[in-house]
N, C-alpha and C positions, 0 to 999 in steps of 0.2 A: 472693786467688787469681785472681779473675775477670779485673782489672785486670793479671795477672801473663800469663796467657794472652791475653790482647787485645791488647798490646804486641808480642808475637813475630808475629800476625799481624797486626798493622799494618806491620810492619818487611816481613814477606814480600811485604806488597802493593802496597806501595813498590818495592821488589826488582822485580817481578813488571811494575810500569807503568814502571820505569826499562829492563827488558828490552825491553820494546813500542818504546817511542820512540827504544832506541837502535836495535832494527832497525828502524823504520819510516824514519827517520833517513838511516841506513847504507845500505839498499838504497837511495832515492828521490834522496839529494844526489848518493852515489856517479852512480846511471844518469846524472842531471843531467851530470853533468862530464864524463859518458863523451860521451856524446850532441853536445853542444857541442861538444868536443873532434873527435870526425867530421867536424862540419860545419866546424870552421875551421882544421883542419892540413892541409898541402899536402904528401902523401909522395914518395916520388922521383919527379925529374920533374916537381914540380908539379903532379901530378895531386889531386884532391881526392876525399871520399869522396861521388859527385854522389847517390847513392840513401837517400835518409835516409826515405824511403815504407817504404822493402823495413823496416826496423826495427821498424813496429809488424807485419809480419807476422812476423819473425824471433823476436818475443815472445813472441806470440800462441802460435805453436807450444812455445814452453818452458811457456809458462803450462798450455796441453791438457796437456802430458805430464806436468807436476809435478802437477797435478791428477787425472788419471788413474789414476795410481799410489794417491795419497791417496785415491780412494773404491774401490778395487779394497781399499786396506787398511782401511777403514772398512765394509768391503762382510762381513770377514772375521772384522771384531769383533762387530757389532750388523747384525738387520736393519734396512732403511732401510722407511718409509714409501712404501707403495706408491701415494700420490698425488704424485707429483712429475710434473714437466711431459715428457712426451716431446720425446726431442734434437731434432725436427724443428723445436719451437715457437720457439728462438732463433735462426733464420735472418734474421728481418727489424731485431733489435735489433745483430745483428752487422753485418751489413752497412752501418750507419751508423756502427758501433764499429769497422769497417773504415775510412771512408774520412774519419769526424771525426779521428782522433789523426793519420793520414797528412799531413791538412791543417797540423796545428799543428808536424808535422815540419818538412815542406818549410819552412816560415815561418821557418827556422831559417835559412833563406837569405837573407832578407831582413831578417830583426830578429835584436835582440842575445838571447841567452839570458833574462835576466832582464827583458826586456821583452814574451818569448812569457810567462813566468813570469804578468807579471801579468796580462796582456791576457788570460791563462787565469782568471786568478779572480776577472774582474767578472763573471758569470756572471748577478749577481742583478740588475747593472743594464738588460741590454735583457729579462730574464723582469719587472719591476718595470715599466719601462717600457711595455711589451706591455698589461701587465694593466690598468695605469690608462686609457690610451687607447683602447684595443680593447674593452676588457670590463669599463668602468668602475668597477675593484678598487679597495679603499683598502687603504692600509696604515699600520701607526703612525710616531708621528714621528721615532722612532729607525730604524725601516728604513727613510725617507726620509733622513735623518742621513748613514747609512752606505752607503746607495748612491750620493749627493752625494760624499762623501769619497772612495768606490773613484774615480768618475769624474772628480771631479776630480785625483784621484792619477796616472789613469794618462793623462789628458788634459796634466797635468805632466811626465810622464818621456818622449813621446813627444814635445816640441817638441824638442828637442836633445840628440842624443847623440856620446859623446868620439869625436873624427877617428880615435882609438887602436883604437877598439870596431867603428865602421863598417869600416875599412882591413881589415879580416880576413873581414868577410860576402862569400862569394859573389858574390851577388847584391844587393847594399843596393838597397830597395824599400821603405820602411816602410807603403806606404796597402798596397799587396798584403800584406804581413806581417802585419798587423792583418787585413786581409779575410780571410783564412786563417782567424785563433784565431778572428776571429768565427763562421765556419764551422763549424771544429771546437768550438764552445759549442753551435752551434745543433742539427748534429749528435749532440749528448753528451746534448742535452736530448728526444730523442724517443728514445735508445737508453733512459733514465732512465725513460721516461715510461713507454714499454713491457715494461721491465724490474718496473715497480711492476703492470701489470695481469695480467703471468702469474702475480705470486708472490699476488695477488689471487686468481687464480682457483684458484691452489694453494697454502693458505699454510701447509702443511707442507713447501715446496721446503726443499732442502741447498744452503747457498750455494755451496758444493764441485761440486755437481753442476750451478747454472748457470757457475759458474766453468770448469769442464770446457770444457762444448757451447756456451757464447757464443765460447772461444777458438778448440772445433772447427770452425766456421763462419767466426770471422775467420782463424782458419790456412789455410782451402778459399780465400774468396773471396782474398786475398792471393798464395795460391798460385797460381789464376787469372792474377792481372793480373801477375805476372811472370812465367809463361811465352807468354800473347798476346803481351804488351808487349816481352818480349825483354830484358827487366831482368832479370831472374833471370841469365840467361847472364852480363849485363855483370858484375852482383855477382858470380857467382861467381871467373871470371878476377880482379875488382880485388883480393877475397881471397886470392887465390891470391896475385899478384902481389906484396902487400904484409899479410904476416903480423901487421903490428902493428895494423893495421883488422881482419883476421878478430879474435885476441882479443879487441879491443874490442867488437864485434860480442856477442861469447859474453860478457863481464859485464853489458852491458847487460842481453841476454834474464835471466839468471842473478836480478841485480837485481832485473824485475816481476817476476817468477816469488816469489823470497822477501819482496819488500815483499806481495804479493797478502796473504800468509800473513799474515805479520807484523798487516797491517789486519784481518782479519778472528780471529786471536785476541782483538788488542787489543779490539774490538765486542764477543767474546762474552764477556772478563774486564770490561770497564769498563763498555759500551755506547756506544753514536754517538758520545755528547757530546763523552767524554773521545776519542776517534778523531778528532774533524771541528778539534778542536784541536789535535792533535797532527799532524795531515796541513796544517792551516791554516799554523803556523809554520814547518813546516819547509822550505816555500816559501821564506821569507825566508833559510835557510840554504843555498837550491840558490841564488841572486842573489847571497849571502857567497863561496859558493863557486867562483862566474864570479868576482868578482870578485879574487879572494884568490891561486886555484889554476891559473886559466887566465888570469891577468893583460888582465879588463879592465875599464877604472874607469869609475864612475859619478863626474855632475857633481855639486856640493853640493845643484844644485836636485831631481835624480833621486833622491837621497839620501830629502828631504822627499817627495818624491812614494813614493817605499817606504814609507815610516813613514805617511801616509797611508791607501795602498791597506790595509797589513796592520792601521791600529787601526781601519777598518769591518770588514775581513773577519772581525776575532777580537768585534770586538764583536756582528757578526750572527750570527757562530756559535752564543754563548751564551746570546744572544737566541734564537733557533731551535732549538737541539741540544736546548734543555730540555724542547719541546715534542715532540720526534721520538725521545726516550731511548729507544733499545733497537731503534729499526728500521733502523740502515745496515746490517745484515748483509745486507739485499735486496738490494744495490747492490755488492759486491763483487765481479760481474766486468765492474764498469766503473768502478775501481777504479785501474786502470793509472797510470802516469806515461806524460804526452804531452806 
């Protein structure tokens, strides 16, 4: 009987981690394609969609309101813990979560899709580098291993890419393109850093509730710099002008808004591990999906340098994940796709 009951919920948990990764999946390749797609169609006229900034703030605000709602309904079932951080303390964590993913936007101008892609997930090579030389850290021979292989992966895809792939960037620039994500990492790693010391000083926070106020902060400061800048206006008219950028516009935000979710159930049914895996690959599916759906090819050698980058990133993961089981829910509202 034991074995007759175990069975049904294995079957459900299966069920249950096949639901996660297909939304996690669904929202993050879908934004992927959308996102690109902005950056490299020309609507009438030739005009292009030139504000790809404006898009982590257009998020940002779907992200506050679908969150909002969700602890206003949370607020309704259970009291929450009265030691949570007041909205004021995520002003300085957003504001680099403001203008890191902006950077790996724009980038969009200058590199291919799935070359912001990876240039976003060596992450561990200049934090590895940092530590050994600055702060004489060691580390073992597999995360040595696996940061040689991300760098040399993406030090491979970035000598040459297809006439096909460049002929559609804006802007082709690859050392700014790079300079960028590497901004936008550098960036990502003090919103991270500071996102770990307030959930320190409160570790009964509701990931929901800094998911909330990190986006209420990046929806403000965003909202700033396009009415100083005078972006806002532009954006508005271009959507106006051309309907089929505003709804793109609206799947995108729609997109982080349900991937946010989608990650952080996944964390609280499986824990990190299985999340930092299933957010790890499906990278190589938003690169499948530049290439497949928005027709544009990587060279046999790019090919190799992908398969590279991704067998350190999944092998550090597993390596890592096992040692951090059960705490990425800290880090869910920086979380986003950039």
């Amino acid at each position: 009987m034991a074995g007759q009951a175990a069975s049904p919920s294995r079957l459900a948990n299966v069920l249950v981690l096949l639901f996660c990764v297909s939304g996690i999946y669904a929202a993050y390749v879908t934004q992927g394609i959308v996102s690109e797609r902005l950056q490299m169609k020309q609507y009438a006229g030739g005009q292009r969609f030139k504000n790809l900034e404006a898009l982590n703030g257009a998020q940002s605000l779907a992200c506050f309101l679908w969150a909002y709602v969700i602890l206003l309904y949370q607020s309704r079932k259970a009291k929450f813990s009265s030691h949570v951080p007041p909205w004021t303390a995520y002003w300085k964590p957003a504001l680099t979560n403001t203008i890191g993913p902006a950077c790996g936007l724009i980038a969009l101008k200058n590199i291919s899709y799935p070359a912001q892609v990876l240039a976003k997930s060596c992450k561990m090579v200049p934090v590895m580098l940092i530590g050994t030389v600055l702060h004489g850290k060691r580390y073992s021979a597999l995360e040595y291993l696996c940061m040689s292989m991300i760098g040399v992966g993406i030090s491979l895809f970035a000598r040459k890419s297809s006439s096909k792939v460049t002929s559609k960037l804006a802007a082709p620039n690859a050392p700014l393109g790079y300079l960028l994500c590497f901004i936008n990492l550098t960036l990502d790693g003090y919103t991270n850093a500071y996102q770990d010391e307030v959930n320190k000083q409160f570790p009964d926070n509701n990931p929901i509730h800094m998911m909330c106020w990190m986006n209420f902060w990046c929806t403000l400061f965003n909202g700033l710099y396009l009415a100083v800048s005078g972006v806002g206006q532009q954006l508005v008219l271009f959507l106006m002008m051309h309907t089929a950028a505003a709804w793109d516009v609206v799947l995108f935000c729609l997109c982080g808004a349900v991937g946010q979710l989608f990650i952080f159930f996944t964390i609280k049914q499986f824990g990190s591990l299985v999340n930092t895996l299933i957010c790890t690959t499906r990278k190589f599916f938003n690169i499948l999906g530049s290439v497949v759906l928005n027709a544009n090819p990587l060279l046999p050698q790019q090919w190799w340098a992908v398969g590279l980058v991704f067998t350190g990133l999944i092998t550090s993961s597993v390596a890592k994940g096992s040692k951090h089981h059960g705490s990425g829910s800290k880090h869910l509202a920086g979380a986003k796709q950039r």
